[in-house]
LUMMARNU-168889 format. One line per field, with one value per residue (C-alpha): x, z, y. Coordinates in Angstrom, 2 decimals. Last residue first. Layout:
residues N
xx <- [X / ...] .
zz <- [Z / ...] .
yy <- [Y / ...] .
***
This chain:
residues 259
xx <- [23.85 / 24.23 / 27.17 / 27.63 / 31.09 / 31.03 / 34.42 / 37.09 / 40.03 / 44.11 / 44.22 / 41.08 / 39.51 / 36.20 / 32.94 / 29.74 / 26.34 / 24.38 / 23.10 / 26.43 / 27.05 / 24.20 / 25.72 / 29.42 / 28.30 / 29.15 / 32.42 / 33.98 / 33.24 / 36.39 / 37.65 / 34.21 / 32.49 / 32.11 / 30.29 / 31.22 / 30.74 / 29.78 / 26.52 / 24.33 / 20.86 / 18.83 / 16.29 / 17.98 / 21.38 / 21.64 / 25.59 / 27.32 / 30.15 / 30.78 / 31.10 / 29.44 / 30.52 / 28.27 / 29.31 / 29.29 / 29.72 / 30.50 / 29.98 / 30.23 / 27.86 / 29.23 / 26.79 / 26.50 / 23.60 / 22.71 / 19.73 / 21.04 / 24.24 / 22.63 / 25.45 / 23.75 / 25.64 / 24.91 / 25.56 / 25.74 / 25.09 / 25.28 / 24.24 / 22.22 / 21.02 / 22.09 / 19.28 / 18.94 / 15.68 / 13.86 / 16.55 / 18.67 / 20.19 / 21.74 / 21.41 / 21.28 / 21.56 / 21.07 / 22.88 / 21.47 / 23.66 / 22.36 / 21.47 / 18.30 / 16.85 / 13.24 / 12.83 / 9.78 / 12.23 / 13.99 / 12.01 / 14.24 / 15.39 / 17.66 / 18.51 / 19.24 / 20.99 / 19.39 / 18.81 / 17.37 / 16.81 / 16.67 / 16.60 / 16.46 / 14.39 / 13.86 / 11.99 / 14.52 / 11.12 / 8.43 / 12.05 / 12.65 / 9.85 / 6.89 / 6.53 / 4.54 / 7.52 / 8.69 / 6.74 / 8.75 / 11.94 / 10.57 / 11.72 / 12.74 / 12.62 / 15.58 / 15.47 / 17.64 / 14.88 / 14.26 / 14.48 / 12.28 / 12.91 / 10.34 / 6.81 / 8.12 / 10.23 / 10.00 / 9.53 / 9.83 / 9.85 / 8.93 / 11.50 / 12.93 / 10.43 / 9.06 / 6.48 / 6.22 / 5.16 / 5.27 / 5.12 / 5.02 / 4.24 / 5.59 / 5.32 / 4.89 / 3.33 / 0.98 / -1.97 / 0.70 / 0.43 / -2.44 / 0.40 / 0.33 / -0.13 / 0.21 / 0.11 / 1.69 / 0.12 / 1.23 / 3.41 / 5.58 / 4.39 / 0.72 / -0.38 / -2.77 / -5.23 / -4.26 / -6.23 / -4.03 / -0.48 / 2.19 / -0.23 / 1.99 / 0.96 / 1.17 / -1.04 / -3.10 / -3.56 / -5.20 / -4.28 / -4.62 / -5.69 / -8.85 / -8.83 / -8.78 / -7.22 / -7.33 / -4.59 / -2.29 / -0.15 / 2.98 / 3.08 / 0.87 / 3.78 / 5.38 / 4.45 / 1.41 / 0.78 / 1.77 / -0.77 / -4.01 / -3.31 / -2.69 / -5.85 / -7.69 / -7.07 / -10.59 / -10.23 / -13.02 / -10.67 / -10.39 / -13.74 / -15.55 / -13.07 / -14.22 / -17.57 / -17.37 / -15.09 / -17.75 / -20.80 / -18.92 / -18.15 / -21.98 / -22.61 / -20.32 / -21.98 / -25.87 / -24.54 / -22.38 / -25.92 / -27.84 / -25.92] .
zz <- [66.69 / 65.27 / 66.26 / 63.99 / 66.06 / 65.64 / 64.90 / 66.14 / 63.33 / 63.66 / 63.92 / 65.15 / 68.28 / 70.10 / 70.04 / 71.25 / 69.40 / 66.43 / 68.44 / 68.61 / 64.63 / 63.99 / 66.68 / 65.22 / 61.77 / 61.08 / 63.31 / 61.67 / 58.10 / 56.99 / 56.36 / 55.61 / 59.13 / 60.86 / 60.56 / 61.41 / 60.56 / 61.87 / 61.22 / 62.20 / 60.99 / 61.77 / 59.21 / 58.57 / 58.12 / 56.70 / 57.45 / 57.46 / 56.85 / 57.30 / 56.13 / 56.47 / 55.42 / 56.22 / 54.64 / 52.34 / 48.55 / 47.29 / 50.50 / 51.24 / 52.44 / 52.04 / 53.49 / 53.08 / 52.58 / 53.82 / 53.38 / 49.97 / 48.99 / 48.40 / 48.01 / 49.08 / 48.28 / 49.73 / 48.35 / 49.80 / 48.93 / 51.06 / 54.60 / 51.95 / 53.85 / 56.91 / 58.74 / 60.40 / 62.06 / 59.32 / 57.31 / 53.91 / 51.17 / 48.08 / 46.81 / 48.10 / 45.60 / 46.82 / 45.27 / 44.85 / 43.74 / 43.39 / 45.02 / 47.42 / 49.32 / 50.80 / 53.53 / 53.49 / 53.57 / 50.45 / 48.25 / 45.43 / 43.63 / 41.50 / 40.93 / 37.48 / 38.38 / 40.78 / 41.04 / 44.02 / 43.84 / 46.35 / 46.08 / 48.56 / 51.78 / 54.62 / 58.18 / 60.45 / 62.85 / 60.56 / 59.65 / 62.89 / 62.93 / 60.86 / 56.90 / 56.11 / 56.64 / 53.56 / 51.46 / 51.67 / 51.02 / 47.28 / 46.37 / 42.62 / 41.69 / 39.55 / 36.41 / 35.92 / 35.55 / 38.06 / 38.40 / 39.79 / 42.01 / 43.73 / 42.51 / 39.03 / 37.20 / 35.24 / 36.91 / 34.48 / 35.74 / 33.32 / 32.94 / 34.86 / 37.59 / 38.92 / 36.81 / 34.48 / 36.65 / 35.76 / 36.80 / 34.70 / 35.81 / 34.14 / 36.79 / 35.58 / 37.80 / 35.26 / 37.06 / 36.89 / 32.47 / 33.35 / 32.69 / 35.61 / 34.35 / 36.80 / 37.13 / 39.91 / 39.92 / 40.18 / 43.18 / 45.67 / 49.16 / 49.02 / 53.03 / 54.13 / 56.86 / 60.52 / 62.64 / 60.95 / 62.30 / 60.62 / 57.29 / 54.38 / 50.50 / 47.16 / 44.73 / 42.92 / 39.31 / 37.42 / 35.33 / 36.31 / 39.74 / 38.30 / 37.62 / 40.34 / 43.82 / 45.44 / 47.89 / 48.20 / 51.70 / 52.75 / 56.59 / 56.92 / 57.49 / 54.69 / 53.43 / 54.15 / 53.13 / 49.80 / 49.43 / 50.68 / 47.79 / 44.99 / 46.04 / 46.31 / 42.47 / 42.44 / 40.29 / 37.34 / 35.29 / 37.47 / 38.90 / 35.21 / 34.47 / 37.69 / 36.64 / 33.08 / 34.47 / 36.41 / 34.35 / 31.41 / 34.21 / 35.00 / 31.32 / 30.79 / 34.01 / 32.64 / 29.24 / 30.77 / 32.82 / 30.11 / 27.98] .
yy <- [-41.57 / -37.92 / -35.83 / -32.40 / -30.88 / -26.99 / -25.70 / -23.28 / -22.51 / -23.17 / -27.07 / -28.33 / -26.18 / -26.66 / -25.07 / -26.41 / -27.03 / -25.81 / -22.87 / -20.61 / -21.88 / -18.95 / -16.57 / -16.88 / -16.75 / -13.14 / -12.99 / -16.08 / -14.80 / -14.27 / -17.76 / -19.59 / -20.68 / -23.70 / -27.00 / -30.17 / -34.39 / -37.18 / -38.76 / -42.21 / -43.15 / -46.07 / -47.32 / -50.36 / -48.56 / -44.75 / -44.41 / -41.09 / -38.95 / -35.19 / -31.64 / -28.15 / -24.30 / -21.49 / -18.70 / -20.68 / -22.76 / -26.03 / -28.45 / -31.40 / -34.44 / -38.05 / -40.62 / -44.58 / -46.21 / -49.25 / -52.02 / -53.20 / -51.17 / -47.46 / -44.79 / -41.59 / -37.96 / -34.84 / -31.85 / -28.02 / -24.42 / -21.80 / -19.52 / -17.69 / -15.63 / -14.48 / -13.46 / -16.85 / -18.74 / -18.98 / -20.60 / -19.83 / -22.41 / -21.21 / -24.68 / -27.89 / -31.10 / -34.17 / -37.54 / -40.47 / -43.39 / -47.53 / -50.47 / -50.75 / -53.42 / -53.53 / -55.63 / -57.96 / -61.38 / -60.04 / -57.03 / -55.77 / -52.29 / -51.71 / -48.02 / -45.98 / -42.89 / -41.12 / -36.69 / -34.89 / -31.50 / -28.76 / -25.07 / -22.56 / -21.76 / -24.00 / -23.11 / -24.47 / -24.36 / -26.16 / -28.61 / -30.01 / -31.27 / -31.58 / -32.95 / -29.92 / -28.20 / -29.81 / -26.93 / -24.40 / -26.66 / -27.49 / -30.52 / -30.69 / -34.10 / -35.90 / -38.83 / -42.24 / -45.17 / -47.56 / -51.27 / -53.79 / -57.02 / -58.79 / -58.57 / -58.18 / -55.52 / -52.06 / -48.78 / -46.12 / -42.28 / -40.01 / -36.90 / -34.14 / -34.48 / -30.79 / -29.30 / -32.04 / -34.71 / -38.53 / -41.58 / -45.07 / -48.28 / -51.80 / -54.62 / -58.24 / -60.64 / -61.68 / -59.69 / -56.69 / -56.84 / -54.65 / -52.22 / -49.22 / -45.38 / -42.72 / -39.08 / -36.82 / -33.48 / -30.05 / -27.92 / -30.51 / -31.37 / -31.06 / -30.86 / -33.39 / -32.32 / -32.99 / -35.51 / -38.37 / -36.83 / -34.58 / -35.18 / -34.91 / -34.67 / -35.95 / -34.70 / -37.21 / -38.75 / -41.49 / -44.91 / -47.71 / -48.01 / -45.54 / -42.03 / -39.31 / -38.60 / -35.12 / -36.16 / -39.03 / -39.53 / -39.25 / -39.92 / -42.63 / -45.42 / -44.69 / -48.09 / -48.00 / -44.56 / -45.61 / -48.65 / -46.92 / -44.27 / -46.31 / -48.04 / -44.56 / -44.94 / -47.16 / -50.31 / -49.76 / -52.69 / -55.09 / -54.91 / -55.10 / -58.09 / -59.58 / -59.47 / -60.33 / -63.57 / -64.74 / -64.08 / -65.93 / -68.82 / -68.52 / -68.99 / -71.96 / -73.51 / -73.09 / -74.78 / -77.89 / -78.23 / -78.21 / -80.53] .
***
């Protein structure tokens, strides 16, 4: 009997420990897992709360020796459902100064699904992210809105189904005086580990078009740029430094060539 009793109150000291562990889980944990899988370059900065619940910037470091740079303005907040030591994944996201609404990630360890929302992306601030974009030096506005996506995890690769589509508006660069050179979209079409690209656009001087394919990580583009009817002469320096000239049909274009 005393041995039953001394082993039912180490299992009780067992559990009561691990309990205490699970449940004071530092939020650098959130942290350590998204810059794996970005590969370090988004990171989480200012981190408070617990794995459960807590909050963080998020941030870019263009290598590890430089300090993290917040990419969008407020916090991102998280709550995850303890329900995740059953395998189930319920977490919720949110920030109110630049997410349209909470983001609801509902699933298991291998599949989950996403709620429809957008993110403003400040362009100021995506220089932290290096180059090319510290020299294009960004200025506009730039959302990206999803309907809901499916998301799943076969053989470690990460699989995506679903529409994104990125909004540029009344765009401008560093490196131009024209401004804006216009407003543009770019649509994603996620079918597992490819995405094909559309990119148009709805307003100029500056007017841009093409097709692409986002494919294990590899991207590929074709498209041009060239300038509205009328504005030939005021773009001609600015499409100058894209790339070469060359004629189609009655107006000179800039080839965009990515492989």
């Amino acid at each position: 009997m005393q041995r039953k009793t001394v082993f039912g109150l180490a299992v009780v000291g067992i559990v009561s420990v691990l309990g205490t562990v699970l449940v004071f889980l530092p939020a650098s944990w959130v942290g350590v897992a998204l810059e794996r899988q970005t590969l370090g370059r988004i990171s989480l900065g200012d981190i408070q709360g617990s794995f459960w619940r807590g909050s963080a910037f998020v941030g870019a470091a263009v290598d590890h020796k430089s300090a993290v740079t917040p990419l969008f303005p407020g916090r991102f907040s998280w709550r995850i459902s303890p329900a995740i030591l059953l395998g189930q994944v319920a977490v919720e996201l949110e920030n109110k100064q630049v997410m349209s609404a909470p983001l609801q990630i509902n699933g298991n360890f291998q599949q989950w699904h996403i709620s429809p929302a957008s993110i403003s992306l400040p362009p100021e601030r995506l220089e932290g992210l290096g180059a090319p974009l510290n020299t294009i030096g960004p200025s506009g506005k730039i959302v990206l809105h999803w309907r809901q996506l499916a998301l799943s995890l076969v053989q470690g690769q990460m699989l995506i189904n679903g529409i994104m589509k990125l909004d540029l508006n009344e765009m401008a660069s560093r490196a131009s005086s024209i401004k804006p050179l216009g407003s543009y979209s770019l649509t994603l079409d996620w079918r597992g580990d490819v995405a094909n690209m559309v990119l148009n656009t709805s307003k100029g001087p500056m007017m841009l078009e093409g097709n692409g394919v986002l494919e294990q990580g590899r991207f590929r583009f074709s498209g041009k740029a060239y300038a509205e009817q009328g504005q030939e002469e005021k773009m001609a320096n600015l499409l100058n430094l894209l790339g070469r000239r060359r004629q189609e049909g009655d107006k000179q274009i800039i080839a965009l060539e990515y492989n």
